[in-house]
Structures are given as structure tokens and as C-alpha cells.
C-alpha distance (Angstrom), angle and dihedral (degrees) to the residues before:
residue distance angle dihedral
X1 . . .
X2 3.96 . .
X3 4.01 105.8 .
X4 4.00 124.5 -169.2
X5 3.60 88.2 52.0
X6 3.90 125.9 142.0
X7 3.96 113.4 -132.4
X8 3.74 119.2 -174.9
X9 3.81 126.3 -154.8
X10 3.78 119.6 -148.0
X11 3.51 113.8 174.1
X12 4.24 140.2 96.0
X13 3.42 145.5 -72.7
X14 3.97 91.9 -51.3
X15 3.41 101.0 64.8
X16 3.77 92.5 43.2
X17 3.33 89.2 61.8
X18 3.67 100.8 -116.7
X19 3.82 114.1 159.1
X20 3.76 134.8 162.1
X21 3.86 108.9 -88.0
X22 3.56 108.5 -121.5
X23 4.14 117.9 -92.5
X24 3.40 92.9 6.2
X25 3.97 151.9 81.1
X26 4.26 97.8 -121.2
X27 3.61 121.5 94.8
X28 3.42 120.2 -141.2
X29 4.27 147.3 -167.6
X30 4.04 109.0 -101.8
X31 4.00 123.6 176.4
X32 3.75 97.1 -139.6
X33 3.75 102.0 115.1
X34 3.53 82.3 57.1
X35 4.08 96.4 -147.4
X36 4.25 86.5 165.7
X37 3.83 87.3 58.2
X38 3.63 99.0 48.0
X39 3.60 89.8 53.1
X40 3.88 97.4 43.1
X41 3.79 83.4 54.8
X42 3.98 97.3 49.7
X43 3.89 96.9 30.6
X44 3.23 96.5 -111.3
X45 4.03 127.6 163.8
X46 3.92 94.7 -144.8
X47 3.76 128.3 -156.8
X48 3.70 114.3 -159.3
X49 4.27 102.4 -157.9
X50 3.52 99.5 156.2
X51 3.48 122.8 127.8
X52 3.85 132.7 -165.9
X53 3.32 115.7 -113.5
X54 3.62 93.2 18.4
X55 3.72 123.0 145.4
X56 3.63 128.3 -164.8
X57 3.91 97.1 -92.4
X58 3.26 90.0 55.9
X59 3.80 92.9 43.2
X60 3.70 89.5 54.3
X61 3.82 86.6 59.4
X62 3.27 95.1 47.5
X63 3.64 93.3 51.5
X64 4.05 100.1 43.3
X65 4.08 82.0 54.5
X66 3.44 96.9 63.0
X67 4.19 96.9 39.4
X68 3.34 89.3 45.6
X69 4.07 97.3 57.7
X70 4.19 86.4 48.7
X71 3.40 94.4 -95.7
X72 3.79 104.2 132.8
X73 3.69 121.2 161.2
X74 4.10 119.2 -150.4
X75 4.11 91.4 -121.3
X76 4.21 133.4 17.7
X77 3.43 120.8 -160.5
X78 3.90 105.5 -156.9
X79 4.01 115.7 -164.5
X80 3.84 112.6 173.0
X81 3.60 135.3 134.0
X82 3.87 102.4 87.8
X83 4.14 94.5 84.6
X84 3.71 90.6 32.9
X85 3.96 93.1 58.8
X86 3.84 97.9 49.9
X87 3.60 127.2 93.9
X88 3.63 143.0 -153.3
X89 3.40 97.7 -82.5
X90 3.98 93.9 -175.7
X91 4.11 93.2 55.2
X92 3.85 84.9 55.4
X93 3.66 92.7 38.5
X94 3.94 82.7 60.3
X95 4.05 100.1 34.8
X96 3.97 102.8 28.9
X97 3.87 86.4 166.1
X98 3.74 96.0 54.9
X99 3.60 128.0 89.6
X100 3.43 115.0 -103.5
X101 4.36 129.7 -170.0
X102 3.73 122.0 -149.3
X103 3.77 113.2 -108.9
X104 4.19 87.3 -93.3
X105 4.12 113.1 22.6
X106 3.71 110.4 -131.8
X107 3.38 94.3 -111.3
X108 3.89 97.8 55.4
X109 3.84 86.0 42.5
X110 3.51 88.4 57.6
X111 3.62 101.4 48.9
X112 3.65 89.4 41.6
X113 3.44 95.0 63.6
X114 4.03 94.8 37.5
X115 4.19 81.0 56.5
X116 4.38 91.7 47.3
X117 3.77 85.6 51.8
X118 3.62 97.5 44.6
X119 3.87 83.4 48.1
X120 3.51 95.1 55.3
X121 3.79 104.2 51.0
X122 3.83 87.0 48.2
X123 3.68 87.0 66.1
X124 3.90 89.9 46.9
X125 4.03 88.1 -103.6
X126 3.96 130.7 142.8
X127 3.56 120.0 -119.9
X128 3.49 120.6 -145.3
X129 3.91 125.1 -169.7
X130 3.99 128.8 -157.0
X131 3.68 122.5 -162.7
X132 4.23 111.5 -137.5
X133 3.23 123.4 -93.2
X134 4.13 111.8 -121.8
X135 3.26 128.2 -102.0
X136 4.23 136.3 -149.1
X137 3.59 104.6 -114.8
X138 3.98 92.1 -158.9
X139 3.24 98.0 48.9
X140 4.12 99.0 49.1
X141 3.79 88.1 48.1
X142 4.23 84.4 60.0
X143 3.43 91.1 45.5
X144 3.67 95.0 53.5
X145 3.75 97.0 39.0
X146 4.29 92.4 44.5
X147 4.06 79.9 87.4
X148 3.55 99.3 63.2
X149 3.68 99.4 -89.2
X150 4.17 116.4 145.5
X151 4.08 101.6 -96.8
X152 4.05 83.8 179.9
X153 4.10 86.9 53.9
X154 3.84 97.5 43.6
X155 4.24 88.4 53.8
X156 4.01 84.9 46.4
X157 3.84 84.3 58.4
X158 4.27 97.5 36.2
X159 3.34 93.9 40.4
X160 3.76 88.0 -137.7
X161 3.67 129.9 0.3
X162 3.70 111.2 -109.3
X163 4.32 81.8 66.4
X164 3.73 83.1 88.3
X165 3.90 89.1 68.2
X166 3.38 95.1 39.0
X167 4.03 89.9 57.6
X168 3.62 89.0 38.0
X169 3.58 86.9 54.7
X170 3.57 101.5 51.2
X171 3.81 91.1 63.7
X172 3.61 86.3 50.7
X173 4.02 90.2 55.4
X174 4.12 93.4 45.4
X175 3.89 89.7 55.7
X176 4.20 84.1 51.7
X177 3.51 84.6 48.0
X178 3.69 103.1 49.8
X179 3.74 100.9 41.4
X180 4.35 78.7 54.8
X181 3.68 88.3 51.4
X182 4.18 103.4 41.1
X183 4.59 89.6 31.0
X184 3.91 92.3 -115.7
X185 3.66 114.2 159.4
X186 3.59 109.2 -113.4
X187 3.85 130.2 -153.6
X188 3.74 110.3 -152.1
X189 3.38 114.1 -140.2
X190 4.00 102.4 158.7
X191 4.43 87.0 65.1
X192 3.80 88.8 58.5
X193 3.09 93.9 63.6
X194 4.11 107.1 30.1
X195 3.62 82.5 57.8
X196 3.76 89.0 79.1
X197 2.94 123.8 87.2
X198 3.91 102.4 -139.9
X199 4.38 116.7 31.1
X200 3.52 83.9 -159.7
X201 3.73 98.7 96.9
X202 3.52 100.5 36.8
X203 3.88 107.8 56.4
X204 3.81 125.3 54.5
X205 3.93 128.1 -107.7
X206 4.06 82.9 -93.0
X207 3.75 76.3 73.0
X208 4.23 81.4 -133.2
X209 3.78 112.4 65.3
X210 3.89 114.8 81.4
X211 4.03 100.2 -119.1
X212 3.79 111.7 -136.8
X213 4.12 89.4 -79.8
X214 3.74 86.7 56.9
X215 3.95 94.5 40.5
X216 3.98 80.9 61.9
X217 3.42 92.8 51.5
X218 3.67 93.2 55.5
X219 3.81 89.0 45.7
X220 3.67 95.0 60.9
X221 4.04 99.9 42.1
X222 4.30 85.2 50.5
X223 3.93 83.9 52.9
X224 3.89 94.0 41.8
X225 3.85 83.4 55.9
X226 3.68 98.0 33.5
X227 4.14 85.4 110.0
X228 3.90 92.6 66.6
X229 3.50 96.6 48.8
């Protein structure tokens, strides 16, 4: 294994450790996935550039800006998807009979990320994919409704709730499928976690966020792949 090397993480709100604080509406910055540790362990120089909120257009940004200033790391570990699948929840709140996109179509996902991997082994870099952690469709669809938002005119939209994991879950499959298709390692996240047999514990009352359980989780299926990074 190659030590002294300097890995970059661009990605979300997950892998910055962002969770729901506990009894309450704020999100904070916790240290359970343990990112530091991993790299203390491996030698790594780690760059922490995620962002919450982000999605992968702005990711791609984000990432062109630091290659293009010289500033290329031996290894990238892209996780996206999670931001790009969600929608504007209070336009179909207001028109539940409209159509509606998610805030990145699959398809332009998909290419986006085929184009940041491309990207990266031009400049002599190794990509690194993540598959998404799942989410509790019930519990998101409270979260976004606690505001005032029309719960009955989001399900007119969905159709029923539990669609919002299945959509979620078909950006999670793509990113399998592309790091088959283009050989990029690929850290899977989403089997940590459906290896449980209960969510419940593992994912914040956003029904998103990985609580400090699932922040653990994530911290020991980044070490089991540590080796392929």
C-alpha cells in the first residue's frame, strides 16, 4: 500500500459529517465517520471538500477549481447523488399535478459524473466512487411537511411515499453501475447499512443524515476499502 499520499473527498453533507443534532431542528459537524483516522492510519494527507447541500454540478466545479490551479491530489473519492435526487418539494406541494425534475435528472447526473472521472484520470488522478447511503422515506416526507407543506399533495404527486427511496435509490444503482462500466473502485456505502436489519437507528429524524450509529457505519466500510483508495 502506497503511504504519503494525498486523497481528496468531494462529496455532501454525509461525508462531512453533518447529522441532525439530537431533539432539535439544527444540523451540526460530528467526527464519527472518523475521515482524520482513516487517514492517520493509511498516511494519507486528506482534503475534506465536501459541501452540504452540494450536488454534483456543483461538485464538478468545485473539483475543476482545484485541478485547474495545480493542485492535484493522488486519489478522489466522489460521493454525490443524495442532493442531486431531491426535488422542490414546495413547487409540488403547490402544483401536485405538474411534472416536476429532480434538482439533477439521472441522465445528466450520470454523464456528469462519467465527465468528473474522465477529468480526473486526465490529470493522472484516482477516482473513487461511493454508493448512497439509504434513506427512510416516511420519515423525510415528515420532515419536509413539519413546515407547513401539503403531506396529502406531495403523496398526490409520489404516488406513495416510499417512491422517494426508490428514486433515491436509482442514483445509488447508476453510480454501481458506472464505476462497473469505467473500473473505478467503489466503496459501498448503501450494503452497510441494508445489512441491518432495522434503518431506524442509523439515519436521523430528517430520515437522511446518518445519526452517529450510521456515521460509524460509514467509518468502518471507508476503512474496509481503505486498500483501494
Amino acid at each position: 500500500m502506497q503511504t504519503n499520499r494525498v486523497i481528496s473527498v468531494f462529496g455532501d453533507s454525509i461525508l462531512k459529517g453533518v447529522r441532525l443534532l439530537s431533539g432539535t431542528t439544527r444540523y451540526g459537524t460530528t467526527d464519527d465517520i472518523g475521515l482524520e483516522s482513516i487517514a492517520k492510519q493509511h498516511d494519507w494527507t486528506l482534503q475534506n471538500c465536501s459541501h452540504f447541500g452540494c450536488t454534483i454540478r456543483k461538485g464538478e466545479l468545485l473539483l475543476n477549481r482545484q485541478l485547474e490551479k495545480g493542485d492535484a491530489p493522488d486519489a478522489v473519492l466522489l460521493e454525490y447523488g443524495g442532493n442531486d435526487a431531491d426535488f422542490r418539494w414546495a413547487e409540488i406541494a403547490e402544483r401536485p399535478y405538474d411534472e416536476h425534475q429532480p434538482n439533477t435528472p439521472l441522465p445528466l447526473f450520470i454523464e456528469t459524473l462519467r465527465r468528473m472521472i474522465e477529468t480526473l484520470r486526465a490529470h493522472r488522478v484516482k477516482p473513487v466512487l461511493t454508493t448512497l447511503p439509504p434513506i427512510l422515506s416516511e420519515r423525510y416526507l415528515d420532515w419536509i411537511t413539519h413546515g407547513g407543506l401539503s403531506k396529502e399533495h406531495i403523496l398526490t404527486w409520489l404516488g406513495d411515499a416510499n417512491a422517494i427511496y426508490r428514486y433515491q435509490e436509482k442514483y445509488s444503482l447508476a453510480v454501481e453501475r458506472l464505476a462497473r462500466e469505467t473500473g473505478c473502485p467503489l466503496v459501498d456505502l448503501r450494503s452497510a447499512f441494508l445489512e441491518k436489519r432495522s434503518l431506524l437507528p442509523y439515519l436521523c429524524e430528517d430520515g437522511i443524515h446518518p445519526s452517529d450509529a450510521g456515521q460509524r457505519l460509514i467509518h468502518d466500510a471507508l476503512s474496509a476499502a481503505a486498500a483501494n483508495i
